[in-house]
C-alpha positions as CSV (number, residue, x, y, z in Angstrom):
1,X,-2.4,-2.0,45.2
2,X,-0.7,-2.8,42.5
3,X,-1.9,-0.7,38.7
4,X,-4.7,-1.8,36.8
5,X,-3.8,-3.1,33.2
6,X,-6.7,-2.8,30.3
7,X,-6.2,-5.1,27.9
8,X,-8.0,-4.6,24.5
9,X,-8.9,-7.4,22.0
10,X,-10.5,-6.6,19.3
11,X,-12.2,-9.3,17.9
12,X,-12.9,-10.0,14.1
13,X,-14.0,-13.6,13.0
14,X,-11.5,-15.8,14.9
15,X,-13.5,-18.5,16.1
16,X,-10.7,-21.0,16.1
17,X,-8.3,-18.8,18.1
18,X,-9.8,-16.2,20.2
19,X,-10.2,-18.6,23.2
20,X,-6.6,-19.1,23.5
21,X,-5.9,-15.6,23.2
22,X,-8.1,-14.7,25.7
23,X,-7.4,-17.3,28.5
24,X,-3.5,-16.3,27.6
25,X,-4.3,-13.0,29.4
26,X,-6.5,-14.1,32.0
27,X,-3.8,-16.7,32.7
28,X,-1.4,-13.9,32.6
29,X,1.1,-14.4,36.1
30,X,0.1,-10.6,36.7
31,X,-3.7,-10.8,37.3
32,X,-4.6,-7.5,38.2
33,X,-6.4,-6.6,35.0
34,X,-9.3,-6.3,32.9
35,X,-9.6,-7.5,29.8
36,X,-12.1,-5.8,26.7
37,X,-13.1,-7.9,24.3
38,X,-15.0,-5.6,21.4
39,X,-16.6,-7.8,19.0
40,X,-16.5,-5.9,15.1
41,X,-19.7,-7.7,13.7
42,X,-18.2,-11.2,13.2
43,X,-20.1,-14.0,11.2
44,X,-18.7,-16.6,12.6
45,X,-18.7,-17.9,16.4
46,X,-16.4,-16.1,17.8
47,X,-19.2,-14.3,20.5
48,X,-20.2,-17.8,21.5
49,X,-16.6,-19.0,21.7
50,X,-16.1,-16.1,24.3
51,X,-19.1,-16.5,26.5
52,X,-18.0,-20.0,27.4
53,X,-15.0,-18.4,29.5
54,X,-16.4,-17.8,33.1
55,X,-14.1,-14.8,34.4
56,X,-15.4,-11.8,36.3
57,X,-12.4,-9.6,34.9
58,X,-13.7,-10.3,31.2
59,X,-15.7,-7.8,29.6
60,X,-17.6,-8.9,25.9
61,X,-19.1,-6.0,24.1
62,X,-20.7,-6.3,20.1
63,X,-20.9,-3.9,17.5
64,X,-21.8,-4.0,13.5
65,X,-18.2,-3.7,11.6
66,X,-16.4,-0.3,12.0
67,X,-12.9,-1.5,11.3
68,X,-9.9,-2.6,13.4
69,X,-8.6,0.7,14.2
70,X,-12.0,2.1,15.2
71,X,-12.6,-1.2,17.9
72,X,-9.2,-0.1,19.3
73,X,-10.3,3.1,20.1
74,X,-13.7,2.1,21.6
75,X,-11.8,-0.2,23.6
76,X,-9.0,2.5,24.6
77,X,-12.2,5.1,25.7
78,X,-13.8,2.2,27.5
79,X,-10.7,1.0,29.8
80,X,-10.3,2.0,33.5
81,X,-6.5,0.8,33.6
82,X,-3.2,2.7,34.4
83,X,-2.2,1.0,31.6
84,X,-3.6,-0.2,28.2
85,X,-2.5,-3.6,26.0
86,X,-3.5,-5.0,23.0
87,X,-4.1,-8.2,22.0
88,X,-4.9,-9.3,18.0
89,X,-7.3,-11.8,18.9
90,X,-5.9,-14.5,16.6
91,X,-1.9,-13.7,18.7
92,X,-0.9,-15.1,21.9
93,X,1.1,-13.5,25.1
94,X,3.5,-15.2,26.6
95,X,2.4,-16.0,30.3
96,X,5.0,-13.3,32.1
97,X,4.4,-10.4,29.6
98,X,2.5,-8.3,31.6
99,X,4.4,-8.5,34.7
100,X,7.5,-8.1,32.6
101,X,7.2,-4.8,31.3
102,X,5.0,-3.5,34.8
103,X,8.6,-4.1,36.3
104,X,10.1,-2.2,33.8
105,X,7.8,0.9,33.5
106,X,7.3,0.7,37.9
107,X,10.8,1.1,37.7
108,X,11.9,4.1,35.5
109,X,9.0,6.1,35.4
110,X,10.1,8.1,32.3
111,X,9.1,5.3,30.1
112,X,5.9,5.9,28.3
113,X,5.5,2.9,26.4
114,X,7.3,-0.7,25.9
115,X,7.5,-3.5,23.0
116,X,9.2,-6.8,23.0
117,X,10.8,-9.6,20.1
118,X,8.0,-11.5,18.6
119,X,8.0,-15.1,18.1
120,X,6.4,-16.3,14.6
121,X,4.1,-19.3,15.2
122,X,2.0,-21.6,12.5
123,X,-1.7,-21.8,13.1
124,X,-1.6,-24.9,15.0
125,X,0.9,-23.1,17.6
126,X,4.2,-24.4,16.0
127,X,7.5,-22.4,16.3
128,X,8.0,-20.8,13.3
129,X,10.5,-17.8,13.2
130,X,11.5,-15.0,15.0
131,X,11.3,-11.5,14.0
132,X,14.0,-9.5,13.2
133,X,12.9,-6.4,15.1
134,X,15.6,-5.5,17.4
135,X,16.4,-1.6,16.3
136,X,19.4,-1.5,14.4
137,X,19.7,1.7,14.4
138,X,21.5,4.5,17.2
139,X,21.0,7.7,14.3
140,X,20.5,10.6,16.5
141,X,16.5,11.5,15.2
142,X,15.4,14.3,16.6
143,X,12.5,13.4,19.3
144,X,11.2,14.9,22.7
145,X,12.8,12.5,25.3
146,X,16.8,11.9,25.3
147,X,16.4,8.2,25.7
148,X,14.2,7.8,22.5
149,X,16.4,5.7,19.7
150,X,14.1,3.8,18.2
151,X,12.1,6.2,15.8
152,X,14.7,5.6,12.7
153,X,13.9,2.4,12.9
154,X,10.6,2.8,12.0
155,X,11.1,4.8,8.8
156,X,12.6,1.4,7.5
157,X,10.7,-1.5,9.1
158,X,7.5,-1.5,11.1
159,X,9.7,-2.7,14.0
160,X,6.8,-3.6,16.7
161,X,5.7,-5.9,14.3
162,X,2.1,-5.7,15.2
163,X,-0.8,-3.9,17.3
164,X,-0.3,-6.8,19.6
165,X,2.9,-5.6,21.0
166,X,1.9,-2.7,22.2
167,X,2.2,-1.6,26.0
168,X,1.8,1.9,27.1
169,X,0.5,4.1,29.7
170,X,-2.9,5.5,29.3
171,X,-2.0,9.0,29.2
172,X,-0.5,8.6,26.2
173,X,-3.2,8.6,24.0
174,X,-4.7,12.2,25.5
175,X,-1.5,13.4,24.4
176,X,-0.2,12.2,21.3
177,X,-4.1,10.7,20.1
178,X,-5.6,7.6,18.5
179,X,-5.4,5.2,15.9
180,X,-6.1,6.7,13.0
181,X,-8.2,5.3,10.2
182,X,-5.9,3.3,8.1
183,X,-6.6,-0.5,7.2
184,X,-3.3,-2.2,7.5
185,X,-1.0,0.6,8.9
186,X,-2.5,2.3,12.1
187,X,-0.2,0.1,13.8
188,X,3.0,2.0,11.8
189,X,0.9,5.4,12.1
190,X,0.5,5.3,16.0
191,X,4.0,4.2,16.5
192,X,5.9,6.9,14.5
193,X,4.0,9.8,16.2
194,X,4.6,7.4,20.1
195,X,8.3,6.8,19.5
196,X,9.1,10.5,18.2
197,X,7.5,12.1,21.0
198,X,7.6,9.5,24.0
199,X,9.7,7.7,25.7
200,X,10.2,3.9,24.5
201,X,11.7,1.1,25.7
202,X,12.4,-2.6,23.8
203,X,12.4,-6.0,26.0
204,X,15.3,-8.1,23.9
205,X,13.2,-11.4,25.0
206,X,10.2,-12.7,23.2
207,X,6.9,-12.1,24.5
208,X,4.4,-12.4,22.2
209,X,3.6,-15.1,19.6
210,X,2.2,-13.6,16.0
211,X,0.0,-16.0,14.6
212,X,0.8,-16.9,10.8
213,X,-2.3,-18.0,8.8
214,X,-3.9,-17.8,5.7
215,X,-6.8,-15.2,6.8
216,X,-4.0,-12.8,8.3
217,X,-5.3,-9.0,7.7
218,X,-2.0,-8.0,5.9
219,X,-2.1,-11.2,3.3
220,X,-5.9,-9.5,2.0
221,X,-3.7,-7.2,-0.5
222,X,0.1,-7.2,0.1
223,X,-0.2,-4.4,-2.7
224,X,-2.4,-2.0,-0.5
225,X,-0.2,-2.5,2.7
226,X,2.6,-1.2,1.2
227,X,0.8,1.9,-0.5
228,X,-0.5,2.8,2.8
229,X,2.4,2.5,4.4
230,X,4.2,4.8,1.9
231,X,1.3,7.3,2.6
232,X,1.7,6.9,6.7
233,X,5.6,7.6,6.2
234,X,5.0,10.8,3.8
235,X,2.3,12.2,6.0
236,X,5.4,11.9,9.1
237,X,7.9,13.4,6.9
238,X,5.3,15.6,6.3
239,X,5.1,16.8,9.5
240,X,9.0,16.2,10.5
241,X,10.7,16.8,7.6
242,X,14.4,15.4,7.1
243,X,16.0,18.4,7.7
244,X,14.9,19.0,10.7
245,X,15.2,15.3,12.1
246,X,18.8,15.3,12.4
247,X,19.8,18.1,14.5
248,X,23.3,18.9,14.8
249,X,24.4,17.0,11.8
250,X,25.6,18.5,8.0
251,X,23.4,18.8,5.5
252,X,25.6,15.7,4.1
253,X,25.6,13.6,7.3
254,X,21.6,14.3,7.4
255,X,21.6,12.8,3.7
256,X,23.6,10.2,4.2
257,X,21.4,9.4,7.3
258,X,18.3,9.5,6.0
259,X,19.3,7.3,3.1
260,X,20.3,4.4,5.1
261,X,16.8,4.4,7.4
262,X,14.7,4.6,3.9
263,X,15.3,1.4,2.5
264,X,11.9,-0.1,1.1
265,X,12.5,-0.3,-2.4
266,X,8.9,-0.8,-3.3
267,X,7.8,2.2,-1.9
268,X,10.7,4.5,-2.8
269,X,9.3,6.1,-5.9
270,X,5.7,6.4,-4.6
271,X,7.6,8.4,-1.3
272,X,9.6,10.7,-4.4
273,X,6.3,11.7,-5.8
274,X,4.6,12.0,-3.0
275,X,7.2,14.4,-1.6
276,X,6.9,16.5,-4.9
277,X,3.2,16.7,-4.8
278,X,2.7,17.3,-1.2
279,X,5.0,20.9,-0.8
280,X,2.3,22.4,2.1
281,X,0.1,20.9,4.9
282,X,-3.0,21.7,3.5
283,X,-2.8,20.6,0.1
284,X,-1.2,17.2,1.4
285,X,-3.9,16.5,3.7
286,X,-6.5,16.5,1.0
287,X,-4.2,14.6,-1.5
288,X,-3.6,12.0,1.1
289,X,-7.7,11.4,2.3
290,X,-8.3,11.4,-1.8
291,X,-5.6,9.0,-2.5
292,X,-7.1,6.4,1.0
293,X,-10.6,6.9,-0.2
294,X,-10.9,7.2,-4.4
295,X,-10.4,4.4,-5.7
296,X,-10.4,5.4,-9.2
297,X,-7.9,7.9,-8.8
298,X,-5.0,7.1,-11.7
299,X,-1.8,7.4,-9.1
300,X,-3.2,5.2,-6.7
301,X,-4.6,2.8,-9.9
302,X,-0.9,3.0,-11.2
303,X,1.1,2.3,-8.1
304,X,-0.9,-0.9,-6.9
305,X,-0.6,-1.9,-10.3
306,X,3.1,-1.6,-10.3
307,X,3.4,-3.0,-6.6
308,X,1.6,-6.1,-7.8
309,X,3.9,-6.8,-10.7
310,X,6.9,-6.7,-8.3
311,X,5.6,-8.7,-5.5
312,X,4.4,-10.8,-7.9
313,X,8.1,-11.2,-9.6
314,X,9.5,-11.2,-6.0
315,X,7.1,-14.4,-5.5
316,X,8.6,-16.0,-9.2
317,X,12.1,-14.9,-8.1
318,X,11.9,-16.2,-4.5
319,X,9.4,-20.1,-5.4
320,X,12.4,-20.2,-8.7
321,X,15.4,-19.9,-5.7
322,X,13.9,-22.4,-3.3
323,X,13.0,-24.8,-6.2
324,X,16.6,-25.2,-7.6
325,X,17.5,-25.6,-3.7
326,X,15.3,-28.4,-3.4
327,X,16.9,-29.4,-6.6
328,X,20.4,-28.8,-5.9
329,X,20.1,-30.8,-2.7
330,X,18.3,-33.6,-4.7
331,X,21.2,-34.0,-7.3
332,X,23.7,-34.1,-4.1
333,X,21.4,-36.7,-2.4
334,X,21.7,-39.0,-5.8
335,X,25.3,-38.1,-5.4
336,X,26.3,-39.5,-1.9
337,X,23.6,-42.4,-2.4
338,X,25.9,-43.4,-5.6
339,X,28.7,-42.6,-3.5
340,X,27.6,-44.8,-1.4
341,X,26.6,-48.0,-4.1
342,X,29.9,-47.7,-6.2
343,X,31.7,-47.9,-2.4
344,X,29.5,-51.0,-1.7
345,X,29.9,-52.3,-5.5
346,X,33.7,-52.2,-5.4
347,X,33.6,-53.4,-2.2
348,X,32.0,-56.3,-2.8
349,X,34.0,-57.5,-5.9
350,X,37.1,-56.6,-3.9
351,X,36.1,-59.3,-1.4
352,X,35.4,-61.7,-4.1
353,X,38.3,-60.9,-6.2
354,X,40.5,-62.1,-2.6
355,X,38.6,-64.7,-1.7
356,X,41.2,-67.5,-2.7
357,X,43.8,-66.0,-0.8
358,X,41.6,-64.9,2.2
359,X,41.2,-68.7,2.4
360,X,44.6,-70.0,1.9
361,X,45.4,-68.1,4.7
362,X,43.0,-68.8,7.3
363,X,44.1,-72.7,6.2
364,X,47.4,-71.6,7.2
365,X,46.6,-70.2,10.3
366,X,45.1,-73.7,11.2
């Protein structure tokens, strides 16, 4: 009998795509799985939408609104599989994703846990991009298993993209725990404590389409998801500090190391004073839960402030480059086009200016 796969979706106000999403893991080409849809108090019809699909391997269960994180983890205590997925229910699998990585994991089992590329698509299932989230780096981090590369990554770029991407055994959540409660960066959270302490293994092929849309979670405050990340990252530094990720290396090597993973420059001065504020466990523990939960709390006030003002300058900066593009390649349009007219003007006067003779000839000729 082959393993049973849970896959979790936690649902959220996505009417217009949750049917797709769904019927893209019940028409998975592994079918030996259940999937969990946990409904977080959505106002639209995304419930109804669901109980149209007739499928004896779909489960629907409601709740009032608790949060993403939260449905996760109701889904994750719920699940009878070997192995647990998850599925944002506006994002899309690919039809041989499952079986893909049961291959893989049925076939070394040292590997804990597997992610894949991620194809960008527009909301009405267009191609749009893919993400650049093959790890770049091979800095030997200190982690549990031998095989594990991928945790430096992560200190620079949230490189599984998304929840969605997730694959793992179940096992792995007795042992390393769940998602904690962070609005836009439980993904990045959860990842950084799976791919320091278990093994992890990337599939260089895309497998999962990430929806882009206007109501996507992390476009509510771009301002917030980058504060909370800063916090997830100091509270793993926190607990690894540099110096002891880089076993084996100088003090200079560790330096220079660590400098070239860390490269968010919106975040780097919140991570400085954050470092300087958080010297021991305890007192960091209640700095970070006041600095998630009080809103009027003049650090937090001062770094969203500050992180609006340069995305919002980023945003000038970056709709000021693509507008003298378009403009650029306007002027070189009018260019070839006149190109094109004084080639056809001269032309034309050429033939006319050698008419008499053109016709002479031909008279010849005769």
């Amino acid at each position: 009998m082959p393993p049973l796969i849970s896959v979790i979706i936690p649902l959220y106000n996505h009417e217009k795509f949750i049917y797709e999403a769904a019927v893209s893991v019940l028409e998975q080409t592994y079918d030996n799985l259940e999937l969990i849809i946990i409904d977080d108090g959505s106002r639209d019809n995304s419930v109804a939408t669901v109980s149209t699909i007739s499928d004896n391997r779909l489960k629907l269960y409601t709740q009032k609104n608790i949060g993403a994180h939260a449905t996760i983890n109701r889904g994750i205590a719920s699940a009878k599989g070997d192995y647990i997925a998850i599925l944002n229910s506006d994002d899309i699998y690919y039809p041989t994703r499952l079986q893909t990585f049961v291959d893989a994991i049925e076939k070394d089992k040292t590997i804990d846990a597997l992610f894949s590329q991620v194809e960008a698509i527009h909301e009405d299932n267009k191609h749009y991009f893919f993400f650049s989230n093959t790890p770049k780096h091979n800095i030997p981090l200190k982690r549990d298993h031998p095989d594990q590369i991928f945790a430096a990554d992560l200190l620079g770029i949230n490189i599984i993209t998304t929840t969605s991407n997730l694959f793992c055994k179940k096992e792995v959540f007795d042992e390393i725990g769940l998602f904690k409660n962070y609005r836009y960066s439980h993904d990045l959270d959860f990842s950084l404590r799976l791919f320091h302490q278990k093994h992890v293994r990337f599939i260089n092929e895309p497998l999962l389409c990430y929806r882009v849309h206007a109501a996507n979670t992390l476009k509510e405050d771009s301002a917030m998801v980058h504060f909370e990340t800063a916090i997830v990252l100091a509270d793993f530094l926190q607990k690894q500090p540099p110096k002891l990720l880089f076993p084996g290396l100088t003090p200079a090597q560790a330096m220079d190391n660590f400098f070239s993973i860390l490269h968010n420059h919106r975040i780097d001065k919140i991570l400085y004073v954050l470092f300087q504020f958080s010297q021991e466990e305890n007192s960091w523990q209640k700095l970070k839960n006041t600095l998630l939960q009080d809103n009027s709390h003049p650090f937090r006030i001062t770094c969203l402030k500050n992180l609006q003002e340069s995305l919002a300058h980023e945003e000038r900066q970056h709709n000021t480059e693509d507008r003298l593009k378009k403009l650029s390649a306007t002027i070189e349009n009018l260019r070839h086009e006149n190109r094109l007219y004084q080639k056809s003007v001269s032309q034309r006067i050429g033939r006319c200016c050698t008419w008499p003779a053109r016709k002479i000839l031909r008279t010849l000729k005769r």
